[in-house]
N, C-alpha and C positions, 0 to 999 in steps of 0.2 A: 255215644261219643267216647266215651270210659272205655266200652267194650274193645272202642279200634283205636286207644293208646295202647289198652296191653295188648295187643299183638303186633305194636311197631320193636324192631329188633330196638335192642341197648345198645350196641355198638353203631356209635359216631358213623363210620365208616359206612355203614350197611343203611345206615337214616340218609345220610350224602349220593348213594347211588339211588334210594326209590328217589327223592327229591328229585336229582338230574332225572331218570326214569319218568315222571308224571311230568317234567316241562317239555320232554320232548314230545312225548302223549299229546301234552297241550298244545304245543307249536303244530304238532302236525295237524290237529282237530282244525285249529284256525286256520293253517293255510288250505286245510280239505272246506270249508265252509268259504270261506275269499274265492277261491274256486268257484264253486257254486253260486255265487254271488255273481262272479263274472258271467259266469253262464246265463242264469239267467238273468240279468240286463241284455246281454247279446240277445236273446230270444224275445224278450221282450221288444227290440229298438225292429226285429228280422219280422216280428209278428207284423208289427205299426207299418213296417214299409208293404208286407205283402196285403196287410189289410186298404193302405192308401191305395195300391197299385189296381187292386179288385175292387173297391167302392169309393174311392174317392177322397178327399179330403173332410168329409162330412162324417163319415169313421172316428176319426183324430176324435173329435169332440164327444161321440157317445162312449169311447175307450176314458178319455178324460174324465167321466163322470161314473161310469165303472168302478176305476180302481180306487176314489176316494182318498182321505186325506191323509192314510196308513204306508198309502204307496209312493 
């Protein structure tokens, strides 16, 4: 942690642009993972339906018990 204070610049100025610099980083990681997030929910809801559509409703419930209390 020492090590990567002395290599942050002394000038204010130069601490001010990485700062802005690492939250755009970070805004853009988050809306790249929300993304992703979206995705798959879609793929998940596109699965359930193609899975209802080819076995039935009786699917639902062995998916239900799959994905456990994580999902």
């Amino acid at each position: 942690m020492l090590e990567a204070a002395h290599s942050l610049p002394d000038d204010i100025a130069a601490l001010k642009a990485m700062v802005l610099a690492s939250r755009a980083e970070l805004a853009a990681r988050d809306a790249e993972l929300r993304n992703r997030d979206l995705l798959i929910e879609k793929l998940k809801h596109q699965l359930a339906g193609l899975r209802r559509q080819r076995f039935g409703t009786a699917s639902e419930t062995l998916d239900q018990l799959e994905l456990g209390p994580e999902d």
